[in-house]
PDB file of the backbone (N, CA, C, O) and the ligand in Angstrom, with CONECT records:
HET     ZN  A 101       1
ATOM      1  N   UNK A   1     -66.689 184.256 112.122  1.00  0.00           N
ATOM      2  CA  UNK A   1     -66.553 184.265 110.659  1.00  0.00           C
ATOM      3  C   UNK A   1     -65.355 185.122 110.271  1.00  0.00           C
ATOM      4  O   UNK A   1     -65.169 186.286 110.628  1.00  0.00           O
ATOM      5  N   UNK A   2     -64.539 184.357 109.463  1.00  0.00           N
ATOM      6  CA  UNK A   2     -63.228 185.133 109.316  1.00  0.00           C
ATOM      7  C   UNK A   2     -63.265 185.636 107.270  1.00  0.00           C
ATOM      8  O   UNK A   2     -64.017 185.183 106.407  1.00  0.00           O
ATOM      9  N   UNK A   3     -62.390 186.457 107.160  1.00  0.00           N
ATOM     10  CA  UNK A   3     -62.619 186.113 105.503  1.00  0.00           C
ATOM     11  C   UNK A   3     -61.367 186.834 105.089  1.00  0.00           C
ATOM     12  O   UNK A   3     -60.537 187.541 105.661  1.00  0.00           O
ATOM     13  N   UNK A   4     -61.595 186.286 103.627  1.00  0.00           N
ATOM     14  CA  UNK A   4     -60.101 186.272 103.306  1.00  0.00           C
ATOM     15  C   UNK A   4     -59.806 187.812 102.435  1.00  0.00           C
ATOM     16  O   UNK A   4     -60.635 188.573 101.935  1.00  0.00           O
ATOM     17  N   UNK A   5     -58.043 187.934 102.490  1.00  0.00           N
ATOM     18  CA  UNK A   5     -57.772 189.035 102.203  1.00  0.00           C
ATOM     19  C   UNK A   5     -57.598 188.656 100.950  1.00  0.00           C
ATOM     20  O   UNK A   5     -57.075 187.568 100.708  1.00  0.00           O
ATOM     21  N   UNK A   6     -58.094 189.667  99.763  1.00  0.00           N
ATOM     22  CA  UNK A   6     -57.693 189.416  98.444  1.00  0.00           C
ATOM     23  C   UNK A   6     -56.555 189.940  98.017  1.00  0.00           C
ATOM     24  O   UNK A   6     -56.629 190.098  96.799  1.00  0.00           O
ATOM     25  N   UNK A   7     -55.263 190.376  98.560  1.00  0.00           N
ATOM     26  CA  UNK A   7     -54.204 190.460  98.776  1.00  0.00           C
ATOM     27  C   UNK A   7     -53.290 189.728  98.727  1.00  0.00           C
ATOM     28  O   UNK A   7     -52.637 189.573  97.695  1.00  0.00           O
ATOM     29  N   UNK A   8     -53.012 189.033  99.987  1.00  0.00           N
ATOM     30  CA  UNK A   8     -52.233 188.028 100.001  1.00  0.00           C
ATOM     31  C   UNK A   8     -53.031 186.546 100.572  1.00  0.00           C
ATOM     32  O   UNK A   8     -52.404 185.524 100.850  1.00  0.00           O
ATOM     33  N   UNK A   9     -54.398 186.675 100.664  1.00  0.00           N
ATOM     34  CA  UNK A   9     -54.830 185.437 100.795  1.00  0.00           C
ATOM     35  C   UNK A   9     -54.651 184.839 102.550  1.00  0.00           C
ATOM     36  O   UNK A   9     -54.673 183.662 102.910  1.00  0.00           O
ATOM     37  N   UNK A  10     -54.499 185.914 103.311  1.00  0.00           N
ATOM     38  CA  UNK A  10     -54.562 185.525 104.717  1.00  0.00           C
ATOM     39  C   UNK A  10     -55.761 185.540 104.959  1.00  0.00           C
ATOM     40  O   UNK A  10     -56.292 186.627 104.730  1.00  0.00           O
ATOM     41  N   UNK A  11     -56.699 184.403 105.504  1.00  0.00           N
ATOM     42  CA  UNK A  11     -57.918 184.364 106.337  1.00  0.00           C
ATOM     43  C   UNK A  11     -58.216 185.112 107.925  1.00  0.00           C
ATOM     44  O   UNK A  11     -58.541 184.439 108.902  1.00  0.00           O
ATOM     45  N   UNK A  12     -58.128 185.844 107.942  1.00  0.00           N
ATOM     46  CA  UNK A  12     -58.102 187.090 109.229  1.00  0.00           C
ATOM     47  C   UNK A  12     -58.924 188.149 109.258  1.00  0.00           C
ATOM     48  O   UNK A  12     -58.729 188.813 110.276  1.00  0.00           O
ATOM     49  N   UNK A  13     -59.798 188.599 108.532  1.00  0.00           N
ATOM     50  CA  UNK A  13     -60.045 189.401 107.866  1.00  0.00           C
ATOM     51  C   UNK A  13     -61.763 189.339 108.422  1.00  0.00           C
ATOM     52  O   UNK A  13     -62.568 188.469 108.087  1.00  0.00           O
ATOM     53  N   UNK A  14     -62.087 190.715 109.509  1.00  0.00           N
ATOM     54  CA  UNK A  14     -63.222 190.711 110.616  1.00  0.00           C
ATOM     55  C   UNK A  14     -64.443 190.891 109.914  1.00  0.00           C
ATOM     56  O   UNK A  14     -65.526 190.512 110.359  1.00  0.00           O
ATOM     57  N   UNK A  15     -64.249 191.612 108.542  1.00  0.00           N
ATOM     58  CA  UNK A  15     -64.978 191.757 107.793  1.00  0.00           C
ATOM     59  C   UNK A  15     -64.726 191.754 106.429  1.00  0.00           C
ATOM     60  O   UNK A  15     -63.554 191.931 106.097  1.00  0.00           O
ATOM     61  N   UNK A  16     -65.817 191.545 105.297  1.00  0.00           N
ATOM     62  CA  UNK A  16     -65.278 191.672 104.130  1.00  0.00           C
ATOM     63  C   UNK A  16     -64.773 192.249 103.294  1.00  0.00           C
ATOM     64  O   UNK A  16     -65.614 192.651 102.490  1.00  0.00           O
ATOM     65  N   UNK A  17     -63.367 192.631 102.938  1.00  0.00           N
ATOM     66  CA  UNK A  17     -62.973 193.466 102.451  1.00  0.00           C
ATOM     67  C   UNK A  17     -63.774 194.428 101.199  1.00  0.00           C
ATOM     68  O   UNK A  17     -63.657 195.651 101.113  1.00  0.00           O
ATOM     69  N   UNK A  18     -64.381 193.793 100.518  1.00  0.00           N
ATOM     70  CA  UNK A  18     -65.489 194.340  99.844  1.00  0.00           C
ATOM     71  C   UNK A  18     -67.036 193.998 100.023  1.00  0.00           C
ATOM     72  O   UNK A  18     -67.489 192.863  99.874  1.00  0.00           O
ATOM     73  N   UNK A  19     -67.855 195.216 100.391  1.00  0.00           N
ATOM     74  CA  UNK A  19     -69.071 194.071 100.422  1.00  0.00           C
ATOM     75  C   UNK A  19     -70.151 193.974  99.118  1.00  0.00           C
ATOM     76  O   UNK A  19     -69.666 194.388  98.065  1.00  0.00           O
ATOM     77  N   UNK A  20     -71.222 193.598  99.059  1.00  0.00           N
ATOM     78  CA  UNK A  20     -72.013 192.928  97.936  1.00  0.00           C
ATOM     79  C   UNK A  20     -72.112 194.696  97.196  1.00  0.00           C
ATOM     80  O   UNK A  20     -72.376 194.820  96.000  1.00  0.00           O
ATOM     81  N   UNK A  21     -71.899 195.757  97.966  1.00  0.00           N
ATOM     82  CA  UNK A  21     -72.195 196.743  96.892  1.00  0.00           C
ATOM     83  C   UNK A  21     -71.161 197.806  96.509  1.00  0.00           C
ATOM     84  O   UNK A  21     -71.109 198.939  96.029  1.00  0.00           O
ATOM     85  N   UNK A  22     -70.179 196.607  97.086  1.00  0.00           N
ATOM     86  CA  UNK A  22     -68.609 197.390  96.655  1.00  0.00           C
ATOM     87  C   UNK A  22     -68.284 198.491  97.500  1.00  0.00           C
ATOM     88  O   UNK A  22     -67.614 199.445  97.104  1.00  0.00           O
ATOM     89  N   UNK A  23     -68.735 198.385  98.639  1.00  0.00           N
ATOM     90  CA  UNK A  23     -68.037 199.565  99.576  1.00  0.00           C
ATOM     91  C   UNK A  23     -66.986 199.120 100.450  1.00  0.00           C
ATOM     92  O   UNK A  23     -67.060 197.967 100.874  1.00  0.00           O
ATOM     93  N   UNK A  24     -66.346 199.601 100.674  1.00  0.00           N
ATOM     94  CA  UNK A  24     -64.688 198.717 101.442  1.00  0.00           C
ATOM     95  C   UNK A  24     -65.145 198.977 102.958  1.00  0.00           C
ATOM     96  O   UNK A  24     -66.011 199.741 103.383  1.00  0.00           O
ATOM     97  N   UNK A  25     -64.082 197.887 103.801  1.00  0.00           N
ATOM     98  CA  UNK A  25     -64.164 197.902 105.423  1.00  0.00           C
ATOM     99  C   UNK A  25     -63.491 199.073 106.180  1.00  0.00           C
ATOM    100  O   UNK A  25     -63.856 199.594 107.234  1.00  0.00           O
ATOM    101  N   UNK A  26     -62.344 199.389 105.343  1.00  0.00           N
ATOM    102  CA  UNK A  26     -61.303 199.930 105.975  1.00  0.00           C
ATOM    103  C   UNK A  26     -60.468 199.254 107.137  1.00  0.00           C
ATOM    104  O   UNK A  26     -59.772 199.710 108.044  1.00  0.00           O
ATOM    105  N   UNK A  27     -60.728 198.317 106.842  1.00  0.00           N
ATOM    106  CA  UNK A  27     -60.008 196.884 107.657  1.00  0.00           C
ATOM    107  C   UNK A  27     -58.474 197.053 106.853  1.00  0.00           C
ATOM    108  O   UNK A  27     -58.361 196.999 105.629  1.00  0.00           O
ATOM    109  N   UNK A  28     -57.035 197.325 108.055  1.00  0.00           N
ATOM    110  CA  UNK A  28     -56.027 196.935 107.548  1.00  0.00           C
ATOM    111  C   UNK A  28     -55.925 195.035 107.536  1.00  0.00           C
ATOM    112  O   UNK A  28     -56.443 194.389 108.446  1.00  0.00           O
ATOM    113  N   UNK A  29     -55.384 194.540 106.681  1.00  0.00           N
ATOM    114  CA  UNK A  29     -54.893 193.164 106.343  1.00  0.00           C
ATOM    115  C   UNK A  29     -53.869 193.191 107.327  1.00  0.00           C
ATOM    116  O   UNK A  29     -53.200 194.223 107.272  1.00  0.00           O
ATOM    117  N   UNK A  30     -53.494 192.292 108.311  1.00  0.00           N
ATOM    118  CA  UNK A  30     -52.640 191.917 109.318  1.00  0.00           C
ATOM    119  C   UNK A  30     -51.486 191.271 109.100  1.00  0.00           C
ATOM    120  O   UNK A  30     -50.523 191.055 109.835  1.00  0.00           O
ATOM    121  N   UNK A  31     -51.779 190.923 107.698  1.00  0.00           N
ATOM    122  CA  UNK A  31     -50.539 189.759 107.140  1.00  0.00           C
ATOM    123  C   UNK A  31     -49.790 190.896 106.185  1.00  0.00           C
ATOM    124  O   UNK A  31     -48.587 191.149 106.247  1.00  0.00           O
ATOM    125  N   UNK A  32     -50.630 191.455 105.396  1.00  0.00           N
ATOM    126  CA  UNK A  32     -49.804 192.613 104.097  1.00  0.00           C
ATOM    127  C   UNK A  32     -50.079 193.656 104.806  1.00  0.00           C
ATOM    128  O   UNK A  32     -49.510 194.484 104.095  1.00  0.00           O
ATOM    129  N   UNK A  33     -50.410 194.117 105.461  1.00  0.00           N
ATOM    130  CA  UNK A  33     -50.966 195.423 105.700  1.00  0.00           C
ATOM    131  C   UNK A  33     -51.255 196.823 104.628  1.00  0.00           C
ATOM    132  O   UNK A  33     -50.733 197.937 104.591  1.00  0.00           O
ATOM    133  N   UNK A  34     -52.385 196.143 103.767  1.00  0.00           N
ATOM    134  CA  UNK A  34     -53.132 196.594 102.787  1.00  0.00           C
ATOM    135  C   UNK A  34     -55.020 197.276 103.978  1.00  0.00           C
ATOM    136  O   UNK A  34     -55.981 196.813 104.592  1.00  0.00           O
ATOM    137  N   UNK A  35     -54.386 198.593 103.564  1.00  0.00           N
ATOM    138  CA  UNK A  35     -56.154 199.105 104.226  1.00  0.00           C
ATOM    139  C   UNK A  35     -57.067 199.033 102.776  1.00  0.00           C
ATOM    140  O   UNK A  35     -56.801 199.525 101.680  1.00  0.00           O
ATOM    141  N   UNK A  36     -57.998 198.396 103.119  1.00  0.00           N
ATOM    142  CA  UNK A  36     -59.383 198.420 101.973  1.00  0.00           C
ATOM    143  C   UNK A  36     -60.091 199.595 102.132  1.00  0.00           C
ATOM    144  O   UNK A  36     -60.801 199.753 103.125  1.00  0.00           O
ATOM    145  N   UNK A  37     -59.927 200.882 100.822  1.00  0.00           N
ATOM    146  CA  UNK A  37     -60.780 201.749 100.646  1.00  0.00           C
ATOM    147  C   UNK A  37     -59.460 202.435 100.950  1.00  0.00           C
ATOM    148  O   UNK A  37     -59.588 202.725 102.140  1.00  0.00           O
ATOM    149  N   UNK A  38     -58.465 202.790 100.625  1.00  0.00           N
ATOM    150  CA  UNK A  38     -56.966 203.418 101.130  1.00  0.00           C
ATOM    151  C   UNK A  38     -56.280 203.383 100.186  1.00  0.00           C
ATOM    152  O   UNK A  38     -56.230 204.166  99.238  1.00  0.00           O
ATOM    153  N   UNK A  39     -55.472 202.093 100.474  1.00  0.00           N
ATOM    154  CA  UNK A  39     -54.390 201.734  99.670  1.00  0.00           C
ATOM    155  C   UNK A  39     -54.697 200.810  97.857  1.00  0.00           C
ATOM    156  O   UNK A  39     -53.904 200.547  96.953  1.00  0.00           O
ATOM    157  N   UNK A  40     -55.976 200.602  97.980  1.00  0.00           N
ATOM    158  CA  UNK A  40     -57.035 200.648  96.852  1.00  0.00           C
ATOM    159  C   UNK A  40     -57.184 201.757  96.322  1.00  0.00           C
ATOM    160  O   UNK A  40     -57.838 201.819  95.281  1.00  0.00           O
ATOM    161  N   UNK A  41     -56.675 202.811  96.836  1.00  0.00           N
ATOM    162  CA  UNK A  41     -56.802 204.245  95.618  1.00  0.00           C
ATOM    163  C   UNK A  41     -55.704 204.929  95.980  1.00  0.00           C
ATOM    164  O   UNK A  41     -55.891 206.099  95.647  1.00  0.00           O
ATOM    165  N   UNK A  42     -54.318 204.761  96.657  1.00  0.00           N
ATOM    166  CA  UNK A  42     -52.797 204.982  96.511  1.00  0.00           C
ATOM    167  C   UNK A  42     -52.058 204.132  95.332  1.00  0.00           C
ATOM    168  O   UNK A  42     -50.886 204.402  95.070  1.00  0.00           O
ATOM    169  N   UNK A  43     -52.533 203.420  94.840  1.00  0.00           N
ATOM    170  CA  UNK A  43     -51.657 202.952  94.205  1.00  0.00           C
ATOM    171  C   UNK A  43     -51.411 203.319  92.207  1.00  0.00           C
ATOM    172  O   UNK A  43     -52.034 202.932  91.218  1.00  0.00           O
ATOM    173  N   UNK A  44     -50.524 203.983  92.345  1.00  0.00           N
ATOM    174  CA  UNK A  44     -50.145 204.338  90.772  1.00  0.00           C
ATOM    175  C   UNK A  44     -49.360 203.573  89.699  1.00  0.00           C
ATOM    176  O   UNK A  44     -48.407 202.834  89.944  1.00  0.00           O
ATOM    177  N   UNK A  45     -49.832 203.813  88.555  1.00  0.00           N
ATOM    178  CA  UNK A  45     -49.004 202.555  87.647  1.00  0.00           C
ATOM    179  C   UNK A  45     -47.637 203.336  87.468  1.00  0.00           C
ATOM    180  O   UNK A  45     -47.316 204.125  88.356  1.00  0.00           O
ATOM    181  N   UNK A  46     -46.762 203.147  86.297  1.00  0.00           N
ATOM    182  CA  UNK A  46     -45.456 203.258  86.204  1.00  0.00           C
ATOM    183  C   UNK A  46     -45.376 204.882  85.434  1.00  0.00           C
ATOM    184  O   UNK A  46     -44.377 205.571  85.636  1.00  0.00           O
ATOM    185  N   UNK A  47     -46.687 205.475  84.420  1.00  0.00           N
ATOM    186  CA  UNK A  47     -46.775 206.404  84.338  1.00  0.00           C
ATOM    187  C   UNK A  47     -47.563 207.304  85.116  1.00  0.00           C
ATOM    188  O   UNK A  47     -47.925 208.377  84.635  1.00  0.00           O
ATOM    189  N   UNK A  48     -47.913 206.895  86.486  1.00  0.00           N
ATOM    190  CA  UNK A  48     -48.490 207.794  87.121  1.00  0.00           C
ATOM    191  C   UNK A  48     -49.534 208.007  87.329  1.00  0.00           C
ATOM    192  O   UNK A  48     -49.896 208.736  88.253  1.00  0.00           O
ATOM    193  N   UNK A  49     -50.533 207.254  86.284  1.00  0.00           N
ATOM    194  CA  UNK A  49     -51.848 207.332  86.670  1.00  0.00           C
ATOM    195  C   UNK A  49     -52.964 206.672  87.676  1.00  0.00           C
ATOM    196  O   UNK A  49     -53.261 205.533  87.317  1.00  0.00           O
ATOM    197  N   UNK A  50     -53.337 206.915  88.312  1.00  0.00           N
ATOM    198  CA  UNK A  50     -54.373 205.916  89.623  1.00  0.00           C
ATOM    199  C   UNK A  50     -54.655 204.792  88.847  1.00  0.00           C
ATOM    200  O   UNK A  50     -55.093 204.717  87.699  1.00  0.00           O
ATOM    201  N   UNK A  51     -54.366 204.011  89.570  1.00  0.00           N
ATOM    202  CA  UNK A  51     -54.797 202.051  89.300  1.00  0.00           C
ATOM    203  C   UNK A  51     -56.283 202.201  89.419  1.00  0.00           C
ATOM    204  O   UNK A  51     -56.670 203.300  89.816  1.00  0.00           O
ATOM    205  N   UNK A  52     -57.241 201.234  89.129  1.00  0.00           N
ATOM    206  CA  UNK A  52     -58.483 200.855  89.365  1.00  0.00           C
ATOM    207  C   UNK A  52     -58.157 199.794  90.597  1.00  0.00           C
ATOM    208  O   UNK A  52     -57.409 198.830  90.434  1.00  0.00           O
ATOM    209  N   UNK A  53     -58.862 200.119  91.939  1.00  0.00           N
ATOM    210  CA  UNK A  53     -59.387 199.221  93.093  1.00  0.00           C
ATOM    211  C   UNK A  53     -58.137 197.283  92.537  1.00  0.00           C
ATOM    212  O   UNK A  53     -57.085 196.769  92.916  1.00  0.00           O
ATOM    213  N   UNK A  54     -59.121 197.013  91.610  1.00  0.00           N
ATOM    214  CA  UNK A  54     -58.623 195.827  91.479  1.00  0.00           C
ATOM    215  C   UNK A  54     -57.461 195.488  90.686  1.00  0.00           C
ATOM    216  O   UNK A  54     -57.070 194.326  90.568  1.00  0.00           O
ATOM    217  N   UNK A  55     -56.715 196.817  89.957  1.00  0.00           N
ATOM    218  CA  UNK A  55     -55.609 196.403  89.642  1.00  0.00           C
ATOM    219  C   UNK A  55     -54.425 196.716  90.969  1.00  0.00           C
ATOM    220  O   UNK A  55     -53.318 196.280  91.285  1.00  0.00           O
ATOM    221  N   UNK A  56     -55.215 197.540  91.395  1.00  0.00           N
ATOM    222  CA  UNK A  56     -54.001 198.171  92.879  1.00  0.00           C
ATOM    223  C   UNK A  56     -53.614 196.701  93.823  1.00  0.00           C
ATOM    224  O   UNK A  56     -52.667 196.275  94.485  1.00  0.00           O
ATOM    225  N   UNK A  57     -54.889 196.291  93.441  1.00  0.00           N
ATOM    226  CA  UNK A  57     -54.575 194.747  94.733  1.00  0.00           C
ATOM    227  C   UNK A  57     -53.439 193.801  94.410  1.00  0.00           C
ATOM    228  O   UNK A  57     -52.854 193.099  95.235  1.00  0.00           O
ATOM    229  N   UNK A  58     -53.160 193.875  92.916  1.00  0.00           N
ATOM    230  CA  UNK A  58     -52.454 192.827  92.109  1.00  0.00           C
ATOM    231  C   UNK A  58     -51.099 193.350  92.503  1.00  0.00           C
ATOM    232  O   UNK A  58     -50.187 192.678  92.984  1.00  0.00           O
ATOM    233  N   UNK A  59     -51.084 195.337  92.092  1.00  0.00           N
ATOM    234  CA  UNK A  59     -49.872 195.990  92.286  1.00  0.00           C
ATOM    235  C   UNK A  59     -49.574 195.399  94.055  1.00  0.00           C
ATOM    236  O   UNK A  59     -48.748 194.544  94.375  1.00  0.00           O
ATOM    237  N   UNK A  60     -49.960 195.707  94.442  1.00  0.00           N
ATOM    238  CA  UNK A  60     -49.834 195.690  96.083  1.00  0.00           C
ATOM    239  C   UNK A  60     -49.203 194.384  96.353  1.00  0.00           C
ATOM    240  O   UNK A  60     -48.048 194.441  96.774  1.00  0.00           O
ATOM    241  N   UNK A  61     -49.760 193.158  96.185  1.00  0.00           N
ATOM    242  CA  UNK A  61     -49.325 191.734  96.237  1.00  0.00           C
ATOM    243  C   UNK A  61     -48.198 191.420  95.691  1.00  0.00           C
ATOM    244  O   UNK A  61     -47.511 190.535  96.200  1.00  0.00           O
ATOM    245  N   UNK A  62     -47.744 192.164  94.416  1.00  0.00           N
ATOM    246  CA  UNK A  62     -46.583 191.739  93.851  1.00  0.00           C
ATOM    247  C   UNK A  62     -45.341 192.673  94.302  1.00  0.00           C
ATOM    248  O   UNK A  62     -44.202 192.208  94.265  1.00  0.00           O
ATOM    249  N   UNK A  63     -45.566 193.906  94.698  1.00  0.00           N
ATOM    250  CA  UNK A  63     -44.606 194.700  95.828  1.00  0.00           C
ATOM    251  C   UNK A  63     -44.828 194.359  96.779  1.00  0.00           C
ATOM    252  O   UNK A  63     -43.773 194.610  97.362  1.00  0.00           O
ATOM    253  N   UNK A  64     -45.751 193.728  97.804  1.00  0.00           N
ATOM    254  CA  UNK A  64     -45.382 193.420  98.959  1.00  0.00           C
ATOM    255  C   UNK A  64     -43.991 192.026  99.093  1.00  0.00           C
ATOM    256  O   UNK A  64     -42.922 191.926  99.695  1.00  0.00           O
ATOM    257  N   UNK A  65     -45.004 190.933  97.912  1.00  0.00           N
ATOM    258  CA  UNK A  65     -43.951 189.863  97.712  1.00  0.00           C
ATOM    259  C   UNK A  65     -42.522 190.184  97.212  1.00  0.00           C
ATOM    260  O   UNK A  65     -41.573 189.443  97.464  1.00  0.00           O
ATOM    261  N   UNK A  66     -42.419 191.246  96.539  1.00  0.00           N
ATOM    262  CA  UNK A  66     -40.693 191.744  96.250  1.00  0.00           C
ATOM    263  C   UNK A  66     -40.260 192.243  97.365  1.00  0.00           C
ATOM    264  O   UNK A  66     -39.045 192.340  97.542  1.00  0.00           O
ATOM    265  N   UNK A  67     -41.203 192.669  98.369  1.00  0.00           N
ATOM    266  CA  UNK A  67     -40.433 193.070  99.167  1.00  0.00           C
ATOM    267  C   UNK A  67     -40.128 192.150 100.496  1.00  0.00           C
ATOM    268  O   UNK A  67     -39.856 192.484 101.650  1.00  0.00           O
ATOM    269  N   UNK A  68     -40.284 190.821  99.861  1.00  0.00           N
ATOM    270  CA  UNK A  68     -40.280 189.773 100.884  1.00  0.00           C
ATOM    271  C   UNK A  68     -41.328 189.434 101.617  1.00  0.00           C
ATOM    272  O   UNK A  68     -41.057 188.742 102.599  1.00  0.00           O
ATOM    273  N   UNK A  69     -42.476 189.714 101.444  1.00  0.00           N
ATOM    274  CA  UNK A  69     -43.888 188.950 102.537  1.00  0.00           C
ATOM    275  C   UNK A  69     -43.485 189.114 103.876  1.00  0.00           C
ATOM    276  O   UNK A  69     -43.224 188.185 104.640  1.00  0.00           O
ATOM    277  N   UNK A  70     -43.430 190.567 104.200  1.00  0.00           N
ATOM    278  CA  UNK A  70     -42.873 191.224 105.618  1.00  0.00           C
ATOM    279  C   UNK A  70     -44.613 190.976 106.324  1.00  0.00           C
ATOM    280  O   UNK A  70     -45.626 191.425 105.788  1.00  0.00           O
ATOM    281  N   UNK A  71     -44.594 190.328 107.355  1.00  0.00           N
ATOM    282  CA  UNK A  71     -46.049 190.010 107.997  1.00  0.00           C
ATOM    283  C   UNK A  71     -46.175 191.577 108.679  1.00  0.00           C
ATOM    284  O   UNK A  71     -45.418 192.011 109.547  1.00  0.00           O
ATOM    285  N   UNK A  72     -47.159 192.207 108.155  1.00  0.00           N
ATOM    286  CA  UNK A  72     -47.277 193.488 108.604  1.00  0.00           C
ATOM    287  C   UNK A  72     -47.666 193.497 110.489  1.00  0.00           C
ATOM    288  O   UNK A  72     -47.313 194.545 111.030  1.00  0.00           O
ATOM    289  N   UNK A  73     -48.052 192.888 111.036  1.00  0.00           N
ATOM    290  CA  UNK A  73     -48.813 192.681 112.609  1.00  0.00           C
ATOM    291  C   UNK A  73     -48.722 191.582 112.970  1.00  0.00           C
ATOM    292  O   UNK A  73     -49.782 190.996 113.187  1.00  0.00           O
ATOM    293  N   UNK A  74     -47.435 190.848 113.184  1.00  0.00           N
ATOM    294  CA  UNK A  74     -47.106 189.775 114.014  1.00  0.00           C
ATOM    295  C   UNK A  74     -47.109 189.535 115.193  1.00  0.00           C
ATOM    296  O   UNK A  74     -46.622 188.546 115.741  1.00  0.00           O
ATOM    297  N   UNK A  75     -47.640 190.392 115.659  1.00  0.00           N
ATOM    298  CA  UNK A  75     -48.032 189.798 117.271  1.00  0.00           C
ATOM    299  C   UNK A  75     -49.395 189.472 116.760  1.00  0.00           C
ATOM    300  O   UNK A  75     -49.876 188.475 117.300  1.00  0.00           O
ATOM    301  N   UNK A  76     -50.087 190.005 115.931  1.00  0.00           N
ATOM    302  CA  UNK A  76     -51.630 189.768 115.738  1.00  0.00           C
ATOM    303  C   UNK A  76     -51.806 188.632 114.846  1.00  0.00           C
ATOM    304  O   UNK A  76     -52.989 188.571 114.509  1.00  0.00           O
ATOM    305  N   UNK A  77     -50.969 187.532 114.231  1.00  0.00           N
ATOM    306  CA  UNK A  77     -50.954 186.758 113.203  1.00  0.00           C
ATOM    307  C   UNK A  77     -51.141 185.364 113.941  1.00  0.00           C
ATOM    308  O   UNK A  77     -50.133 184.750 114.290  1.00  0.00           O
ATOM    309  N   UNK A  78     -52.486 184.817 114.204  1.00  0.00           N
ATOM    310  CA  UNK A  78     -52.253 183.704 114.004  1.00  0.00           C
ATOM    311  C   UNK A  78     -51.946 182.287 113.908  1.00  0.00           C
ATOM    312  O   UNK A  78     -52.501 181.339 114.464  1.00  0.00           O
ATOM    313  N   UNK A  79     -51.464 182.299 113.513  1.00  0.00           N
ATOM    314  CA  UNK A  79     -50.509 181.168 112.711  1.00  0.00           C
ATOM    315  C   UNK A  79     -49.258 181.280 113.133  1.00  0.00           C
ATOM    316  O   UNK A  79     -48.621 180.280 113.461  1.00  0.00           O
ATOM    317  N   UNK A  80     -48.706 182.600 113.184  1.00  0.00           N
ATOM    318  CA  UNK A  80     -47.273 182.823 113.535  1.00  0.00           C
ATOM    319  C   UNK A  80     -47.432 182.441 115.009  1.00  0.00           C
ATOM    320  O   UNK A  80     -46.714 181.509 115.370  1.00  0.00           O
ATOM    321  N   UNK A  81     -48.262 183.004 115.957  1.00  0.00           N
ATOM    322  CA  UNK A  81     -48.594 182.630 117.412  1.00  0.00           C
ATOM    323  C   UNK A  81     -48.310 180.827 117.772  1.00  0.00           C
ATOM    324  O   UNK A  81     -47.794 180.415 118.811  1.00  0.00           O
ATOM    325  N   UNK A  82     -48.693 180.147 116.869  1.00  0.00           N
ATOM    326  CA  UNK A  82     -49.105 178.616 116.568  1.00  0.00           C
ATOM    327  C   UNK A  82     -47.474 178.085 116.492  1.00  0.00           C
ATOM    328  O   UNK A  82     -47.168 176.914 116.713  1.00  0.00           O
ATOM    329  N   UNK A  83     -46.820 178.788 116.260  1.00  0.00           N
ATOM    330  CA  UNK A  83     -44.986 178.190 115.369  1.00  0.00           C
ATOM    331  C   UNK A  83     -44.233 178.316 117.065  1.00  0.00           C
ATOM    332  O   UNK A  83     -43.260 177.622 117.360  1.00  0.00           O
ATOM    333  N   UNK A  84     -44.857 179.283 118.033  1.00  0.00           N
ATOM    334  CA  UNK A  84     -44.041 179.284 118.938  1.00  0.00           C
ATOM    335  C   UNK A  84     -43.871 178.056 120.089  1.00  0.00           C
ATOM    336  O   UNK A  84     -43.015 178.147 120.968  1.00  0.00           O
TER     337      UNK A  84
HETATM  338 ZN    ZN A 101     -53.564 190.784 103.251  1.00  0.00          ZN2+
END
């Protein structure tokens, strides 16, 4: 059973990034390399104040994608394994 990252939407994911009572895996994402329960409470808005869990995910996705969709663990990806 694989499940998906609410991040960038890679299916890899050993466990659920959130479970039914909202406690995180601490599973890094292999594709963004977003840790659940981490980088869900690093992330600050433009004045500085801590994001909420689910706005950090949005922040995270849209800086990872500016920063080009760098596959964080490509030897561990996949799909990328599949292209060779
Ligand atoms: Zn991800």
């Amino acid at each position: 059973m694989k499940y998906i990252c609410p991040v960038c939407g890679f299916k890899g994911l050993t466990e659920p990034a959130y479970d039914d009572r909202g406690n995180h895996s601490y599973e890094i994402c292999l594709c963004c390399g977003f840790q659940f329960g981490f980088d869900d409470y690093e992330m600050t808005s433009e004045d500085g104040s801590y994001l909420e869990p689910s706005e950090s995910i949005i922040a995270y996705r849209k800086k990872w994608l500016a920063a080009g969709a760098v596959i964080f663990s490509p030897e561990c990806y996949p799909q990328h394994q599949q292209q060779r």
